[in-house]
N, C-alpha and C positions, 0 to 999 in steps of 0.2 A: 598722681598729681603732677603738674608739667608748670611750668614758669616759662616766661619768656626773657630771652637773651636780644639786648641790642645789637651787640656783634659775638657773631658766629666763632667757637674756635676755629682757626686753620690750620694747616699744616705745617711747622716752621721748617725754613731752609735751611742750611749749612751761611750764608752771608746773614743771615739773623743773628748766630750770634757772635761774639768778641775771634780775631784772626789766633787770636794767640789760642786756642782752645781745640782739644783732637778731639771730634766726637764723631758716631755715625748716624743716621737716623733712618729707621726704618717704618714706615707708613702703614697703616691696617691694610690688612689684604679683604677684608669684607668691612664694609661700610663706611661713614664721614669720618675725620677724626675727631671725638669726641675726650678723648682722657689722653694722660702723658704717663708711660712709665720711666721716670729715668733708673737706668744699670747703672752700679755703680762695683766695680770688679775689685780682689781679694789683694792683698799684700803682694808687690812684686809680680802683677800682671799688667796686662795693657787693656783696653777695650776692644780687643779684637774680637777674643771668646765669646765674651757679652753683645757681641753685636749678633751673633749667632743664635744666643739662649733668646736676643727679643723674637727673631724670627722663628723659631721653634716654638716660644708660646703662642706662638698667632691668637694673638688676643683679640677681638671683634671691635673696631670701633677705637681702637687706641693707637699710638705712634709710641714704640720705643723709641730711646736715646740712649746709648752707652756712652760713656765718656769717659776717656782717659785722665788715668790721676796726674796732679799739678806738678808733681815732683817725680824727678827720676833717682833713680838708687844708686849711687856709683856699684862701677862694678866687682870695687874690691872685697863689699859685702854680698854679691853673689856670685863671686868666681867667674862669671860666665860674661861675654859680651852681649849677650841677649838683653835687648831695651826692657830694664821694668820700673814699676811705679808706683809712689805708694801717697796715701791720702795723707800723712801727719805731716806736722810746721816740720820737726826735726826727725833723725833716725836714731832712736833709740834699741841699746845691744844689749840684750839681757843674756847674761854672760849663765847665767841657772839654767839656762833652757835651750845657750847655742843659737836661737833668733832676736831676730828685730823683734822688739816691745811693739804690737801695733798702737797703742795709745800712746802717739808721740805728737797729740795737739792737733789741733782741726780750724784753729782759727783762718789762717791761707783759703782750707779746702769750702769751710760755712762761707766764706765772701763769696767764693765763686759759683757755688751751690745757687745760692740765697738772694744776691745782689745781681750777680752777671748773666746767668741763665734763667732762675725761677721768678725774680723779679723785673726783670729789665727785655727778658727775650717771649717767656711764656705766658705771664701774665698783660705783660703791657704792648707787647707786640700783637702776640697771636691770642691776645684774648680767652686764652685758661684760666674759671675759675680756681683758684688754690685747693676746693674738695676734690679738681678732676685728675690733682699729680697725686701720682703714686711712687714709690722707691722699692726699689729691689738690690738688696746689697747682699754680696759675701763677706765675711770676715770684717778687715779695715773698712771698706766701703759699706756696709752693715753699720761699723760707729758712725761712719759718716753721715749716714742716712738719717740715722737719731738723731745725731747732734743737729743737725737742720731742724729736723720736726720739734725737740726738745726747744731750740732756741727762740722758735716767737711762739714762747708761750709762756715768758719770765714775769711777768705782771708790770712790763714798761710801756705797756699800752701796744705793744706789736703782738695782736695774736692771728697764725691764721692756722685753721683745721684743715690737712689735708689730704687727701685719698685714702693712705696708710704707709705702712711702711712692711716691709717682710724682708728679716735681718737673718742670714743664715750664717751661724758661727760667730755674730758680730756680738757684742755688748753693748752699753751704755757707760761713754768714756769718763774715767774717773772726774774729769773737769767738770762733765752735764752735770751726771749724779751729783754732785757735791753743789750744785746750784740751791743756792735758798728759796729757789723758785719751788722748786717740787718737795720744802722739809717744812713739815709745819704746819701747811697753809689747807689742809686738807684738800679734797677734789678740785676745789676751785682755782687752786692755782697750779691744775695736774693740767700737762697737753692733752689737745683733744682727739690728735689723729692716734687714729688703731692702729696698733704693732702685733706682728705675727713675729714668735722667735723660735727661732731650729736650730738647733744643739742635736750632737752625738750623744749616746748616755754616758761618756767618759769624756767632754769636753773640756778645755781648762778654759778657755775662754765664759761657753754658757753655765756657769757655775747655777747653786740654787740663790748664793748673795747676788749675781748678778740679776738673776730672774725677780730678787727681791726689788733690786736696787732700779729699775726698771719699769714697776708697779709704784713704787715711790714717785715718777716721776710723769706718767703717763696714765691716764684713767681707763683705758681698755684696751688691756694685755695678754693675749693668748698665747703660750708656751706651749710648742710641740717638742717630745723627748724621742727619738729615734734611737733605733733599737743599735744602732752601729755604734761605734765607739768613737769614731774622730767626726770632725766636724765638715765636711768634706760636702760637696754641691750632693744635689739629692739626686741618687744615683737609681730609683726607681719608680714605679706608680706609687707605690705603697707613700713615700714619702714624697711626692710631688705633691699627692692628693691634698694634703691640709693648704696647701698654697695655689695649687685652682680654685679650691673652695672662695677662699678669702680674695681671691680676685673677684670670682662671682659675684658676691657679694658687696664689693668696694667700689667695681666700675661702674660707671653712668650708663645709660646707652640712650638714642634717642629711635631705636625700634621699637612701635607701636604707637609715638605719641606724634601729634604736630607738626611741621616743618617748624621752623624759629623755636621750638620749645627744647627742654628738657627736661628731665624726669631727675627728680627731688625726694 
């Protein structure tokens, strides 16, 4: 079944969106662009790697974005002069474990997600329905990715369902989860967009409470456990495989149907 679109997505530029913001963008190498996946990269990295993994997935019909997080790390908590970045308001030091807490607040990072990029540059510019973004996070940028999809879907009358999300190593940040939005209210007032979550089997992050607490909050949640032990980007086919799947599955295309349509 195919619908028609008034305006076509396009491809957004680098001058589309805010100057203050480091991102790259990388264009489908087989057909229109149809869907968005934004990268969102791990504690104390940049979006250079990420700019990399979009081209690597050569996904058909889709445009990555990687984007650099908002905040930079002094470099007395990593020793090194090497530029890194991370998604939380603050840096939090968990002195138990020798690292940065990544749940150190996402309020900064959801405006700029939500308001500057998804609102203001893909939807209203370049004409992306909201089902056609997708997120792909590690770790921090993993909570990141939630907390966006988590947040318009609090019952303030902002909902939108979109593409999905596939969080590797990431959780769901103790602020979401603890939203009265997803306690109580049964399915109805659970987010709609699908989350894929990959965890090591010895994770501290992907716990079974967070897997819980995650399902509490979102109505359709697929938990993959990888036989590895840390939580680490997916280092072969074996563990790539549930996350092609779920792209399959989640992207739009408009092979086979219409000019001006798309496929629903």
């Amino acid at each position: 079944m195919a619908s028609s679109s008034q305006s076509q997505p396009r491809l957004p530029t680098p001058s589309d969106f805010p100057p203050n913001l480091t991102l790259s963008i990388n264009p489908p190498t087989t057909g229109s662009p149809v869907n968005i996946l934004i990268l969102l990269h791990g504690l104390g990295d940049t979006h250079t790697s990420f700019t990399t993994l979009g081209k690597s997935l050569n996904l058909p019909e889709t445009v990555t974005i990687s984007l650099r997080a908002p905040n930079p790390i002094p470099p007395i908590f990593t020793g090194s002069s090497t530029p890194s970045f991370h998604w939380g308001d603050d840096i939090l030091f968990d002195e138990s474990k020798g690292t940065i807490d990544p749940d150190g607040g996402f309020t900064t990072t959801r405006k700029v997600l939500l308001d500057l990029i998804i609102k203001d540059v893909l939807i209203e510019k370049c004409h992306y329905p909201p089902r056609n973004i997708l997120f792909y996070g590690y770790g921090q940028g993993g909570m990141a990715a939630l907390t966006v999809a988590a947040s318009v879907a609090s019952g303030d009358g902002e909902e939108l369902e979109f593409g999905g999300v596939v969080s590797v190593g990431g959780r769901l940040p103790a602020s979401t989860s603890s939203s009265t939005a997803g306690s109580g209210q049964g399915k109805k007032g659970k987010c709609k967009t699908p989350v894929l979550l990959c965890g090591g089997s010895r994770s501290r992050e992907v716990t079974r409470q967070a897997v819980d607490a995650l399902k509490e909050r979102f109505k359709d949640v697929e938990y993959v456990k990888w036989a590895k032990e840390g939580d680490g980007m997916p280092g072969s086919r074996e563990e790539m495989l549930p996350i092609m799947r779920f792209f399959a599955r989640r992207l739009r295309s408009r092979a086979g149907v219409p000019e001006g349509a798309v496929e629903v």
